[in-house]
C-alpha positions in Angstrom: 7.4 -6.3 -5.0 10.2 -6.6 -2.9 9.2 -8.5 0.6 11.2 -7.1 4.0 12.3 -9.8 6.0 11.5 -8.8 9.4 14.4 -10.6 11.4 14.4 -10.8 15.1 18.0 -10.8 16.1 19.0 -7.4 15.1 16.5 -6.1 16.8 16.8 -8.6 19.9 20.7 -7.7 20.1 19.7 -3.7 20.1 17.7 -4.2 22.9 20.3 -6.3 25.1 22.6 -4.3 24.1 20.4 -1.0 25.7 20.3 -3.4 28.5 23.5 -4.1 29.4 24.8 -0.9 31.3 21.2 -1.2 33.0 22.2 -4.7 33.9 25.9 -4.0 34.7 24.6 -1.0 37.1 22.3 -3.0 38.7 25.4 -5.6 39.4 27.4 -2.4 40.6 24.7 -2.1 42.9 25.1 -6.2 44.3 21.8 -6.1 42.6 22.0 -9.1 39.6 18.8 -9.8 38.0 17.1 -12.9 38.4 14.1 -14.6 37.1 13.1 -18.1 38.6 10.9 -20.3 36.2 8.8 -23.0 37.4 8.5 -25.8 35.0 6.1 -28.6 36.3 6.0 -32.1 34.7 8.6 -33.2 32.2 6.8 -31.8 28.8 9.6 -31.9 26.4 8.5 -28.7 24.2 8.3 -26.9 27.8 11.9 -28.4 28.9 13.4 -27.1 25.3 11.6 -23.7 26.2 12.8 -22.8 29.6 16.5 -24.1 28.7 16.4 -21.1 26.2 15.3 -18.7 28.6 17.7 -20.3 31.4 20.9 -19.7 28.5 19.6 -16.2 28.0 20.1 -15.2 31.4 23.1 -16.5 32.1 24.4 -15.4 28.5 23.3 -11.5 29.6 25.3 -11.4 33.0 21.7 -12.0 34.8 20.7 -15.2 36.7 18.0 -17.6 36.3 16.7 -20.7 38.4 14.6 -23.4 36.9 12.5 -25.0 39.9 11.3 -28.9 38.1 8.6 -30.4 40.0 6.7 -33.4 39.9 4.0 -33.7 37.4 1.3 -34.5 40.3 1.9 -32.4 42.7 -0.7 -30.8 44.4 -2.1 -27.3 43.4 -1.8 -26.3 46.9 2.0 -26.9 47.6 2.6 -25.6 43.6 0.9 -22.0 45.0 2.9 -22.7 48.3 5.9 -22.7 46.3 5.2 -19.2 44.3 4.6 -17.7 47.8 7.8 -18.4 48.4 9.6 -17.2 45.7 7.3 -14.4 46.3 8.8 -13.2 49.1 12.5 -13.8 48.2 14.1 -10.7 47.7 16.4 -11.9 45.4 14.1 -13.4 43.2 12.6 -10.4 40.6 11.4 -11.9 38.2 8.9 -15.5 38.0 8.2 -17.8 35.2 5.5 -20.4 35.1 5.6 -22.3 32.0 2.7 -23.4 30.3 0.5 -26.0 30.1 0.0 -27.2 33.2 -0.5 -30.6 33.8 -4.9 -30.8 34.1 -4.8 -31.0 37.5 -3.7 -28.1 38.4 -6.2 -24.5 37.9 -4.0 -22.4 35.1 -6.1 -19.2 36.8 -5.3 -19.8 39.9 -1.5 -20.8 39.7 -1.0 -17.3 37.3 -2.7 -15.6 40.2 -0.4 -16.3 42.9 2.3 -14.7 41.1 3.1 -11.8 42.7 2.3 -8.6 40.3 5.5 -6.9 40.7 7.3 -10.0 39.6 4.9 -11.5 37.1 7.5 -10.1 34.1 5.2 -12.4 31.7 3.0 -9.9 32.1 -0.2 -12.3 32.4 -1.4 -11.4 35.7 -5.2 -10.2 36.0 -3.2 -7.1 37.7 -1.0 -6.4 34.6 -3.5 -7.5 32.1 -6.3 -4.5 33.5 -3.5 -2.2 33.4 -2.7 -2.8 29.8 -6.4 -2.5 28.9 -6.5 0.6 30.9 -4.3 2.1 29.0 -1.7 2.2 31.8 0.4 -1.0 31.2 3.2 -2.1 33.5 5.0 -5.7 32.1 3.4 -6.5 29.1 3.1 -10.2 27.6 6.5 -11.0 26.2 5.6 -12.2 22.6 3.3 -8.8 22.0 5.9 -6.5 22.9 8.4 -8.1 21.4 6.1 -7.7 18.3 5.8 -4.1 18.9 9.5 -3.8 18.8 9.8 -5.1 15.4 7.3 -2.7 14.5 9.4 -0.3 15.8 12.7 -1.2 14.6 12.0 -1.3 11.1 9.8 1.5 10.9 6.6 0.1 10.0 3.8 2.6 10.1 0.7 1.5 12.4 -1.1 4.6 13.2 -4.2 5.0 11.4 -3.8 1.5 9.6 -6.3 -1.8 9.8 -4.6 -4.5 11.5 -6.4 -7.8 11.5 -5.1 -10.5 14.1 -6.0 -13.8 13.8 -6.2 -15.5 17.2 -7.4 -14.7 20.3 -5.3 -16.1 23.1 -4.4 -14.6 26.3 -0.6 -14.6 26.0 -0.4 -12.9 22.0 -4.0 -11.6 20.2 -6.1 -10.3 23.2 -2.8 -8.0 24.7 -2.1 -7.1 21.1 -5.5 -5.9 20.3 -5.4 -3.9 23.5 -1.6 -2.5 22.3 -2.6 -1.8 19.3 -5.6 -0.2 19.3 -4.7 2.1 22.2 -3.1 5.9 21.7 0.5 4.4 22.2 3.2 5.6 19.9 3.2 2.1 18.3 -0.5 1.6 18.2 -3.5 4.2 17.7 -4.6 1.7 14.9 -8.4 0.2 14.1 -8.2 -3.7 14.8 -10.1 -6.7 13.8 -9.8 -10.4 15.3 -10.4 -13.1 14.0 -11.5 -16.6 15.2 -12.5 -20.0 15.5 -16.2 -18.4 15.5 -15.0 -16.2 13.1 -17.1 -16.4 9.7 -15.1 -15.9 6.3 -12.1 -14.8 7.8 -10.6 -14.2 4.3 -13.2 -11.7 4.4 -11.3 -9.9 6.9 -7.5 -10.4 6.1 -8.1 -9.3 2.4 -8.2 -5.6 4.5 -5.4 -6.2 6.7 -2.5 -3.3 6.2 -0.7 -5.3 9.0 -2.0 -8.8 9.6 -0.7 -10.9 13.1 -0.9 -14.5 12.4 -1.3 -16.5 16.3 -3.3 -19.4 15.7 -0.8 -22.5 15.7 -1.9 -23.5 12.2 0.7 -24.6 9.8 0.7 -22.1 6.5 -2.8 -21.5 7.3 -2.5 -17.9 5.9 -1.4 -18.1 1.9 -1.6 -15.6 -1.2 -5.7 -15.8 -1.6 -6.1 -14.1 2.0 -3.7 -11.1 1.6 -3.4 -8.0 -0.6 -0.6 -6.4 -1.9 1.6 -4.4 0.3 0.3 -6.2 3.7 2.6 -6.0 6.7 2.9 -9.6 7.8 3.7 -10.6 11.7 3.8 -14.7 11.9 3.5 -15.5 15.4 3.2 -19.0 14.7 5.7 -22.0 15.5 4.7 -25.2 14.5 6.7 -28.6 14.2 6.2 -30.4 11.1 8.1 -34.1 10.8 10.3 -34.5 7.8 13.5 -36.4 6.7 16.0 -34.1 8.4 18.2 -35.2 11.1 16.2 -33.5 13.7 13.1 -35.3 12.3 11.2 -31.7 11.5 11.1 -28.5 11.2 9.6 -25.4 12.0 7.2 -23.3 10.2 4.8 -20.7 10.6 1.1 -20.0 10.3 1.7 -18.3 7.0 2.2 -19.9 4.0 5.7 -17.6 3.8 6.2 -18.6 -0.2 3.4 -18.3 -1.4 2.9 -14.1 -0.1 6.5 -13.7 -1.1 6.4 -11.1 -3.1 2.7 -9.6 -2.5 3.8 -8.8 1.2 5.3 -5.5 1.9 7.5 -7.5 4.9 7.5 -10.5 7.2 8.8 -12.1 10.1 10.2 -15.4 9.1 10.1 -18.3 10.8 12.1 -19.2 12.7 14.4 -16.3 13.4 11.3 -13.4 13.3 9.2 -12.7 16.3 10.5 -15.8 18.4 14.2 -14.3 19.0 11.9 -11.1 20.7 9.9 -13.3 23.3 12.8 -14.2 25.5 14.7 -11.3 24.5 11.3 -8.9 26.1 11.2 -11.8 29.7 14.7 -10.5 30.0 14.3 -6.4 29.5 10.9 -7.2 32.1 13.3 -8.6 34.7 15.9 -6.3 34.2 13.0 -3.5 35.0 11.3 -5.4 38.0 14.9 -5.9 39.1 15.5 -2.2 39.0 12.8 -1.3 41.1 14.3 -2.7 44.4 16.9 -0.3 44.4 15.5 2.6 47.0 
């Protein structure tokens, strides 16, 4: 069988480009988009991260602020500091990167965000509208999924898709996109766990299987059927003897289902390209709604 590569950047260049006379209107308008990101402590993955999202923005005609703050600073001037950004009117969109140092209360930092600018959709606000069935900014990496779904015309209504992972940010919004009577969605979905047992048991049914569990090549031939869908959400660093000192691969084991997969996102260049690319179309939206 012939395995579809599912690339992100043809789909992430459609969508900017859908984007730009939204963005250039807005600018018509003295209205440019911005998105302020709050990165806390000096975590290198995090710094590599933001810097991405930061060139994206300024690359697409929109702005974007990174805020670095001390490592130890207290939870009460962090949630002081989202207040304000809050309630600047040129701010639309705002970004707290993850992990937090311990310290600080994850919950309770997310929670200050104001709704109408959390555009990584993780606000207890957002997150009851998705599962409602209403949803408003939706987690950056699950819609960006969706999109590839959509782009390449892979059927999802009616099929069994299995996810494996359960995190707040990728498997518990996708189960709730997926399984909901959306155009991209309407589909029976399984997830799978840590306190899942036999989880082969599960992804031998998959027509579409999400891999999100941040476990190198975890997922190989002996856990998929033929003609599977294939999503790898996963982006782990693996040392070798390259300049950089490792590389990145996914939670899939991509040689090994070569061949038995119908497609799959590769990694990197699949789903990752989509997760900035989706922070940007929710800013550009949020930003769009303080025009009266």
């Amino acid at each position: 069988m012939d395995t579809l590569l599912l690339k992100g950047l043809p789909v992430s260049q459609n969508i900017k480009l859908s984007l730009k006379k939204e963005i250039d209107s807005l600018r018509n308008k003295n209205v440019i988009p911005t998105l302020s990101a709050v990165l806390v402590g000096n975590d290198p993955a995090s710094q590599i991260y933001v810097n991405s999202k930061h060139k994206t923005f300024i690359n697409n005609n929109c702005k974007s602020t990174v805020h670095k703050l001390d490592e130890h600073i207290p939870e009460n001037e962090l949630i002081d500091f989202i207040y304000s950004l809050n309630n600047d009117s040129d701010v639309h969109g705002i970004l707290v990167q993850l992990p937090l140092p311990k310290h600080l209360n994850e919950e309770k930092v997310l929670e200050a965000i104001d709704a109408r600018k959390d555009v990584d959709g993780i606000h207890p606000l957002n997150v009851g509208k998705l599962l409602r069935g209403i949803p408003d900014f939706i987690s950056c990496t699950p819609a960006g999924c969706l999109e590839i779904l959509k782009y390449y015309n892979i059927p999802v209504q009616s099929r069994h898709v299995v996810i494996v992972g359960r995190s707040n940010i990728v498997g518990k919004p996708l189960m709730a996109l997926l399984s909901q009577k959306f155009k991209i969605g309407n589909s029976t979905v399984t997830i799978c766990h840590t306190g899942t047992k036999d989880i082969k048991a599960y992804t031998m049914q998959a027509d579409i299987l999400i891999a999100a569990i941040g476990n190198p090549n975890y997922i190989d031939a002996n856990m998929v059927k033929q003609g599977v869908d294939i999503l790898d959400v996963g982006i782990n660093r693996i040392k070798d003897d390259s300049e950089k000192g490792y590389k990145i691969i996914g939670d899939v084991d991509y040689d090994s289902v070569f061949g038995i997969a119908n497609s799959i996102t590769p990694v990197p260049g699949g789903v990752g390209p989509m997760t900035i690319t989706m922070l940007l179309n929710n800013t550009v939206k949020a930003a769009g709604r303080t025009i009266s």
